[in-house]
PyMOL Python script that loads the backbone (N, CA, C, O; Angstrom):
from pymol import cmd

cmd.read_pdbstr("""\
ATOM      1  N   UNK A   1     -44.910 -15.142-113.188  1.00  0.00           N
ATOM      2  CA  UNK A   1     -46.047 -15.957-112.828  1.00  0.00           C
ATOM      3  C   UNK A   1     -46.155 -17.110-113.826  1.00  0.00           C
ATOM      4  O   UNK A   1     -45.939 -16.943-115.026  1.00  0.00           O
ATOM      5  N   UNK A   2     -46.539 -18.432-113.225  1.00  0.00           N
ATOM      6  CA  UNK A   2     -46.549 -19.618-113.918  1.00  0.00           C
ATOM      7  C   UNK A   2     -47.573 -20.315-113.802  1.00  0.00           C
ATOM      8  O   UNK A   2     -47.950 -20.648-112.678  1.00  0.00           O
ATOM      9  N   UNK A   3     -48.396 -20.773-115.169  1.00  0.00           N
ATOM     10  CA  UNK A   3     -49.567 -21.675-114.923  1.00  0.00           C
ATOM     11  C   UNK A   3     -49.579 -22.836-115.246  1.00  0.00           C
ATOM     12  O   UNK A   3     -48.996 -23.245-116.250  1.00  0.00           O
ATOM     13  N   UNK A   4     -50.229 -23.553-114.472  1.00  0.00           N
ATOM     14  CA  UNK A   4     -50.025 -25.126-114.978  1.00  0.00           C
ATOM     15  C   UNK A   4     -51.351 -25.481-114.864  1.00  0.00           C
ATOM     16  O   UNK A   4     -52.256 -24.760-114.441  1.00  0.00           O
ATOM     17  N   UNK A   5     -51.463 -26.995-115.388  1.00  0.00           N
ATOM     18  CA  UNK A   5     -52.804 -27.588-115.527  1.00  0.00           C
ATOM     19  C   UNK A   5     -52.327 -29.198-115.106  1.00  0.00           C
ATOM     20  O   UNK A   5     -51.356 -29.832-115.520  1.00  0.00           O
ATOM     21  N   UNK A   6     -53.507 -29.646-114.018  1.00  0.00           N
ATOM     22  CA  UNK A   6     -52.773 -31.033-114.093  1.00  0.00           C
ATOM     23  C   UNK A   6     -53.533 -31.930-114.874  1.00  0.00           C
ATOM     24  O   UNK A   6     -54.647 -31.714-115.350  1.00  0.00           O
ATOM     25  N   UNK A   7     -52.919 -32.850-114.961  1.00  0.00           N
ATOM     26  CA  UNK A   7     -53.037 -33.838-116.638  1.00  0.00           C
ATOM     27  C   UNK A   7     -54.621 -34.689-116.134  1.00  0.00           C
ATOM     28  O   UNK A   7     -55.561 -35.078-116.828  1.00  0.00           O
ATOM     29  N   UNK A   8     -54.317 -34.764-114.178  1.00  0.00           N
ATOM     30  CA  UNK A   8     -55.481 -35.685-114.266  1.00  0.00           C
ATOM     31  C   UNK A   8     -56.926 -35.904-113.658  1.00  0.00           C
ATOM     32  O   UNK A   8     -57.768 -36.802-113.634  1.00  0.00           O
ATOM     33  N   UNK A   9     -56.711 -34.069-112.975  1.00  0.00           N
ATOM     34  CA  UNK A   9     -58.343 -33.306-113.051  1.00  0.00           C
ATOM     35  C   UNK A   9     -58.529 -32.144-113.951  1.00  0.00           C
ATOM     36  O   UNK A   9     -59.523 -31.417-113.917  1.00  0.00           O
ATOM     37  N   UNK A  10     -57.596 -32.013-114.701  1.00  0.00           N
ATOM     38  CA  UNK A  10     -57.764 -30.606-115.387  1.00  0.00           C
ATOM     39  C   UNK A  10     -57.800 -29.450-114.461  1.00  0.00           C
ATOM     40  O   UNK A  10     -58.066 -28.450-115.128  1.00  0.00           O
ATOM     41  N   UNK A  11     -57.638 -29.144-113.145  1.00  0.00           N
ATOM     42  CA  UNK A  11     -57.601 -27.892-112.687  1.00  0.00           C
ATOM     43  C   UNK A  11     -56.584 -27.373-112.968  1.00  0.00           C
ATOM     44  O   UNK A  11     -55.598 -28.087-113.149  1.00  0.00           O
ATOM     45  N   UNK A  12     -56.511 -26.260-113.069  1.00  0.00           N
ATOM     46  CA  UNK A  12     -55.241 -25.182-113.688  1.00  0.00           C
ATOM     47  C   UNK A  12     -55.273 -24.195-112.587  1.00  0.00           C
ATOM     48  O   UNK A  12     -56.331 -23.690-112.210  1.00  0.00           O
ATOM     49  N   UNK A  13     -54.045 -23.898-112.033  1.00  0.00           N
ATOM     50  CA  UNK A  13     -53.545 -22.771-111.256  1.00  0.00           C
ATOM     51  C   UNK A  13     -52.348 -22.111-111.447  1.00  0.00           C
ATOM     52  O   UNK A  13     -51.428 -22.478-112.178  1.00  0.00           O
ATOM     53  N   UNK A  14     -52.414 -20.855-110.573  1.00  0.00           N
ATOM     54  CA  UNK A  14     -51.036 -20.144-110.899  1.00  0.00           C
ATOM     55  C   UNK A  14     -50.312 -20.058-109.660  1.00  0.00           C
ATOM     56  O   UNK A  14     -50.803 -20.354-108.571  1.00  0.00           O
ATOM     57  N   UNK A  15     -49.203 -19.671-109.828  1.00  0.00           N
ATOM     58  CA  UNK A  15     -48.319 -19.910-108.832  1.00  0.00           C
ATOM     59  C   UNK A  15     -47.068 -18.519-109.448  1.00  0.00           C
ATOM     60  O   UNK A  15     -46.453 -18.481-110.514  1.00  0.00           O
ATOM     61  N   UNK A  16     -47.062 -17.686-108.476  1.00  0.00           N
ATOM     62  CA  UNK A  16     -46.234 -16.153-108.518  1.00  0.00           C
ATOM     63  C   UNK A  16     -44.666 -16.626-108.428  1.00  0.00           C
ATOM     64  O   UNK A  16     -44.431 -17.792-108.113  1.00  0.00           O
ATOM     65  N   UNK A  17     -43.587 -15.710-108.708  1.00  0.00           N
ATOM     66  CA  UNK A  17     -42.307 -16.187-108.170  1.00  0.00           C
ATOM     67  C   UNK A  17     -41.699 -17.056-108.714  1.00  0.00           C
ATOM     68  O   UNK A  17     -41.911 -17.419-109.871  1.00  0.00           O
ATOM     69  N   UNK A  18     -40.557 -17.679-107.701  1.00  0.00           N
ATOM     70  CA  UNK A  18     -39.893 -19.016-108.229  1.00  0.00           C
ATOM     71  C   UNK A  18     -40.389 -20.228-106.932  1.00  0.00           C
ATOM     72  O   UNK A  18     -39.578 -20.686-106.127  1.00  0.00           O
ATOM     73  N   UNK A  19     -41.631 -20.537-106.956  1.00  0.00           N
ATOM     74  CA  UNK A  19     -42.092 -21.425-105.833  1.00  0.00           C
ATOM     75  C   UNK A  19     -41.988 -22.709-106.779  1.00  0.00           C
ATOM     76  O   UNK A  19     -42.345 -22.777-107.955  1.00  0.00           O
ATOM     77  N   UNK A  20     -41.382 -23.769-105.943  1.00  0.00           N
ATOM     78  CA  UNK A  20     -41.467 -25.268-106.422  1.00  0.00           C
ATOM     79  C   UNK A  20     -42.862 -25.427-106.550  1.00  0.00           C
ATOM     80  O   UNK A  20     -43.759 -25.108-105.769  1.00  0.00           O
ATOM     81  N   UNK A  21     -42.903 -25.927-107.566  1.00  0.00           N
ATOM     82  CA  UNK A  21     -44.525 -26.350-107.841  1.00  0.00           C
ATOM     83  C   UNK A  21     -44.047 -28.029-108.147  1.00  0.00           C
ATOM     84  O   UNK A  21     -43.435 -28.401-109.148  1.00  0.00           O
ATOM     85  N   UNK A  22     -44.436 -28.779-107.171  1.00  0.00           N
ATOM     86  CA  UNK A  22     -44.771 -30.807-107.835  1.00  0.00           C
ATOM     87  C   UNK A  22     -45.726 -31.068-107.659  1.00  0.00           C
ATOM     88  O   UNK A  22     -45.715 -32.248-108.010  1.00  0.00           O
ATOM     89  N   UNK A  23     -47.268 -30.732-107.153  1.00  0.00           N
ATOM     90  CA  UNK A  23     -48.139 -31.435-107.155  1.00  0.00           C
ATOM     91  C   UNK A  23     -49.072 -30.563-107.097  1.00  0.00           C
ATOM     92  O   UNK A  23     -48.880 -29.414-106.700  1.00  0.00           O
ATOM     93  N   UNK A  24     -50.364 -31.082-107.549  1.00  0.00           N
ATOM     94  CA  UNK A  24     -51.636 -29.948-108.158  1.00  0.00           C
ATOM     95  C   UNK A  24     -52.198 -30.032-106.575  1.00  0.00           C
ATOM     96  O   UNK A  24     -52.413 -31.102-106.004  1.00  0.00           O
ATOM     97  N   UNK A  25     -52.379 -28.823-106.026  1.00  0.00           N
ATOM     98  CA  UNK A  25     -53.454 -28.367-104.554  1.00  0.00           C
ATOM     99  C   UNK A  25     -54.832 -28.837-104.705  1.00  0.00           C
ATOM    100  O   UNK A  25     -55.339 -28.845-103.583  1.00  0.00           O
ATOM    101  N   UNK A  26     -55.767 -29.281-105.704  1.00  0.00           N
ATOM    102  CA  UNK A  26     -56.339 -30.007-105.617  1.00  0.00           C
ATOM    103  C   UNK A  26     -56.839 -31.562-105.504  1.00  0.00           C
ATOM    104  O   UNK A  26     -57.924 -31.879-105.016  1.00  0.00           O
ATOM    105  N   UNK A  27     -56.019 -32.347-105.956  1.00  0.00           N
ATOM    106  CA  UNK A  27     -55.761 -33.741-105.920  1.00  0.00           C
ATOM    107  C   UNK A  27     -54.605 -34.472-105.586  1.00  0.00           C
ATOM    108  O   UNK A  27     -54.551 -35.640-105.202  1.00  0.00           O
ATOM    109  N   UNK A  28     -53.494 -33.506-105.807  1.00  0.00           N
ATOM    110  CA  UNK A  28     -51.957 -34.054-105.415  1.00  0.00           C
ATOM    111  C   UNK A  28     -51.658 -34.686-106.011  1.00  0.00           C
ATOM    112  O   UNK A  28     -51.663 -35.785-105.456  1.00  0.00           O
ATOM    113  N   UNK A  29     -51.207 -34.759-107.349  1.00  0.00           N
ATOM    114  CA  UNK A  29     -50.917 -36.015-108.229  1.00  0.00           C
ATOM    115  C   UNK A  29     -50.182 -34.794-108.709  1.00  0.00           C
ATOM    116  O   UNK A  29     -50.559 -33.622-108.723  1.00  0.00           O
ATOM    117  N   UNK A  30     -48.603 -35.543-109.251  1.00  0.00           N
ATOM    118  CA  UNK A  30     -47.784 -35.242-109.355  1.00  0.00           C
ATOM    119  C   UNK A  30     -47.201 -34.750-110.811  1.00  0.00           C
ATOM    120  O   UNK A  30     -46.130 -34.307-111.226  1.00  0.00           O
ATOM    121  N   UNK A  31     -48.628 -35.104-111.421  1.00  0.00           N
ATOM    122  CA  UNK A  31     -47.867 -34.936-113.513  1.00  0.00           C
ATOM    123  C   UNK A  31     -48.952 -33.577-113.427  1.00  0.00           C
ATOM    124  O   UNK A  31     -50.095 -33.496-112.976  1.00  0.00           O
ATOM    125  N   UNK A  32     -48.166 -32.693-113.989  1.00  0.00           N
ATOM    126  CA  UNK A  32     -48.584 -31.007-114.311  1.00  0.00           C
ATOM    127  C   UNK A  32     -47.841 -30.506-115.692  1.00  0.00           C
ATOM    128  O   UNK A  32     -46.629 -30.623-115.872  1.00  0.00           O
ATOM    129  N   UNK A  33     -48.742 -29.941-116.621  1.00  0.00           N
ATOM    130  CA  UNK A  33     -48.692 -29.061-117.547  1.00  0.00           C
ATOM    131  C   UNK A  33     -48.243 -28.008-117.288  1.00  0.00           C
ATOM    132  O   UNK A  33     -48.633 -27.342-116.328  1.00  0.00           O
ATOM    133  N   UNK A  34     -47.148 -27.573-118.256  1.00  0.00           N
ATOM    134  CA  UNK A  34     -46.892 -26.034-118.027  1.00  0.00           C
ATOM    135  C   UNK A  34     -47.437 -24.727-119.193  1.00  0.00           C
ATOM    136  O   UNK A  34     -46.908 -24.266-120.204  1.00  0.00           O
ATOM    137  N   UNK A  35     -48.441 -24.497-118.644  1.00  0.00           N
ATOM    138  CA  UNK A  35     -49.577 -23.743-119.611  1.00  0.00           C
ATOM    139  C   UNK A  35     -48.349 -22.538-120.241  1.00  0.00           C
ATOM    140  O   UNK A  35     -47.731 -22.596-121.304  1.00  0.00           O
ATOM    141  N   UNK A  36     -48.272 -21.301-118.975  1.00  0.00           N
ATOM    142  CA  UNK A  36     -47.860 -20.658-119.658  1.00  0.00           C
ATOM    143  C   UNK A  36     -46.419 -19.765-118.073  1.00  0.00           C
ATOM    144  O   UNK A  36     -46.557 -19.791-116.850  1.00  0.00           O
ATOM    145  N   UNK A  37     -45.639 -19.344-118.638  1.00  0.00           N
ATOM    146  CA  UNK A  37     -44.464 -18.920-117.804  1.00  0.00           C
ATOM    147  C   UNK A  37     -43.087 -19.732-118.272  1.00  0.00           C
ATOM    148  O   UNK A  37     -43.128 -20.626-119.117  1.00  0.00           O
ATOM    149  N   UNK A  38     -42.009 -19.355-117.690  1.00  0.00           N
ATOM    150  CA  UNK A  38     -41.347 -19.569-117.477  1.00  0.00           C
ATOM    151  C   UNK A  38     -40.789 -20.813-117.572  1.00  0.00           C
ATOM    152  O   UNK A  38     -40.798 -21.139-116.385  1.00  0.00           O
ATOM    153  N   UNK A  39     -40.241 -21.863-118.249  1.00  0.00           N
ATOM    154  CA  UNK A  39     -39.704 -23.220-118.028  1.00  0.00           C
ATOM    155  C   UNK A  39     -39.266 -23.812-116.760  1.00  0.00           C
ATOM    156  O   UNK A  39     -38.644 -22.942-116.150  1.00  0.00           O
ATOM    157  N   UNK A  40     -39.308 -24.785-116.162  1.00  0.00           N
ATOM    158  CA  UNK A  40     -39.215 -25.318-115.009  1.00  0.00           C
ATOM    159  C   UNK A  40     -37.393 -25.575-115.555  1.00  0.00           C
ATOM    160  O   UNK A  40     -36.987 -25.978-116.644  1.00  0.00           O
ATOM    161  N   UNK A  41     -36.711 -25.217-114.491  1.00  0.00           N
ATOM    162  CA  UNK A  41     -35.103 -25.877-115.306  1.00  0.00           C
ATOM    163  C   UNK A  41     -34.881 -26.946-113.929  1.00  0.00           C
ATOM    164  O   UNK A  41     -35.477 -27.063-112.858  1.00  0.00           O
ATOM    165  N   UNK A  42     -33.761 -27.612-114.528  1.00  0.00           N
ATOM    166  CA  UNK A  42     -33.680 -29.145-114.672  1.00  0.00           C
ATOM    167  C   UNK A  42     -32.990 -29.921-115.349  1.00  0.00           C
ATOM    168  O   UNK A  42     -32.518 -29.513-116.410  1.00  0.00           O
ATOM    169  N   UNK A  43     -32.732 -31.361-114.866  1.00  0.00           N
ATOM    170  CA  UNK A  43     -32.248 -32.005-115.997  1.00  0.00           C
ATOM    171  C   UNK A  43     -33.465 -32.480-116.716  1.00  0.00           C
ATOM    172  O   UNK A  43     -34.556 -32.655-116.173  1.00  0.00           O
ATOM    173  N   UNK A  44     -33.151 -32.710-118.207  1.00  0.00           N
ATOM    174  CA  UNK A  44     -33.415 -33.720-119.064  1.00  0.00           C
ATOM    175  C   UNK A  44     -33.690 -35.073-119.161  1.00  0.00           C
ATOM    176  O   UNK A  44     -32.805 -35.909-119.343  1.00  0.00           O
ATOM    177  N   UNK A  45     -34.670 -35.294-119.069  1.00  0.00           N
ATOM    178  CA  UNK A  45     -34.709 -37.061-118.812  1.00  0.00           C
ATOM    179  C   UNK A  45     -35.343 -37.486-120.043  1.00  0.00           C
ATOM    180  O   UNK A  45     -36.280 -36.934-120.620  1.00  0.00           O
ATOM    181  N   UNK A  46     -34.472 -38.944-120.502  1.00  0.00           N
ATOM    182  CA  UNK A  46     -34.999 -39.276-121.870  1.00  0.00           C
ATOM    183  C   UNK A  46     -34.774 -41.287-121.459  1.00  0.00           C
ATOM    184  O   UNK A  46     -34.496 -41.566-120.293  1.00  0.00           O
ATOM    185  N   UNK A  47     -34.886 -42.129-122.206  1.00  0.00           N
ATOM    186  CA  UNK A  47     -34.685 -43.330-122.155  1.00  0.00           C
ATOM    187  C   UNK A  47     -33.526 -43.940-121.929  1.00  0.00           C
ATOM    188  O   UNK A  47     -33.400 -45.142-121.697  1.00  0.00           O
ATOM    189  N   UNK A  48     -32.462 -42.953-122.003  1.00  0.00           N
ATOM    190  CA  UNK A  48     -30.703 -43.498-121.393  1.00  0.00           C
ATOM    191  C   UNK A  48     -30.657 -43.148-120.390  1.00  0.00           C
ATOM    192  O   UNK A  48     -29.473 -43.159-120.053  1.00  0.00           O
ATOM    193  N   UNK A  49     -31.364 -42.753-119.497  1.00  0.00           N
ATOM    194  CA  UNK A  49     -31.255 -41.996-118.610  1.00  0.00           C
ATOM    195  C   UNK A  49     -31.697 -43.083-117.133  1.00  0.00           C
ATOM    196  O   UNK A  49     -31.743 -42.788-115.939  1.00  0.00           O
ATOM    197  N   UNK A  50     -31.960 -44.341-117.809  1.00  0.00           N
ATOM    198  CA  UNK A  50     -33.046 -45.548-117.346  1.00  0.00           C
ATOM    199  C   UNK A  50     -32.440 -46.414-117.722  1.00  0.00           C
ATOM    200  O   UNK A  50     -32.207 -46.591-118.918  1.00  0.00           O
ATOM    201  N   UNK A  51     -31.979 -47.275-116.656  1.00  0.00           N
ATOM    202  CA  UNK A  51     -31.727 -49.027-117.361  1.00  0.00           C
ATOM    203  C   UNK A  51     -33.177 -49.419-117.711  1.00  0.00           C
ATOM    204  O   UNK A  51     -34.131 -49.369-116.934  1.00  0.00           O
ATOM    205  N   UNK A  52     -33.200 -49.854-119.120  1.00  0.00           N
ATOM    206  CA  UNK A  52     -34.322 -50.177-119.496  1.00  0.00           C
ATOM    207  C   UNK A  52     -34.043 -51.292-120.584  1.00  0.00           C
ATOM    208  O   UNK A  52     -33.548 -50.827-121.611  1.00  0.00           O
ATOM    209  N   UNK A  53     -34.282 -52.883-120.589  1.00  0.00           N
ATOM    210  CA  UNK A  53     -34.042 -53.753-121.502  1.00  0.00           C
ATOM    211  C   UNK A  53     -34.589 -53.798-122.735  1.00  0.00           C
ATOM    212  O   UNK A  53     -35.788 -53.551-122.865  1.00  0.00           O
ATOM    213  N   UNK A  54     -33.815 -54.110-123.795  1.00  0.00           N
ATOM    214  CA  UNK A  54     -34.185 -53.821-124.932  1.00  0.00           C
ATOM    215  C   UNK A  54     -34.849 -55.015-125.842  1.00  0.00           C
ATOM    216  O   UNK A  54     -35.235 -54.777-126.986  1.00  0.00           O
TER     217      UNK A  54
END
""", "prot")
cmd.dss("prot")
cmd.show_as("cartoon", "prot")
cmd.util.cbc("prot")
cmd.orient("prot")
């Protein structure tokens, strides 16, 4: 079991299993905290990862 919180109502829910979690069931916005469980796996995304001018 995995809890998250989203960044931009603060509601926090849980979610059982290995269910894709991208967006908070209350507002749908897509940036979520991962309180407590399991790591989401994935790649790594950092600033090379982005054409981005310097």
């Amino acid at each position: 079991m995995r809890r998250f919180r989203c960044v931009s109502c603060k509601h926090e829910f849980q979610v059982e299993g290995k269910e894709q979690v991208t967006r908070c069931p209350k507002c749908f916005d897509k940036f979520l905290q991962l309180l407590e469980g399991d790591p989401i796996k994935g790649k790594p995304w950092g600033s090379k990862s982005y054409s981005v001018k310097r």
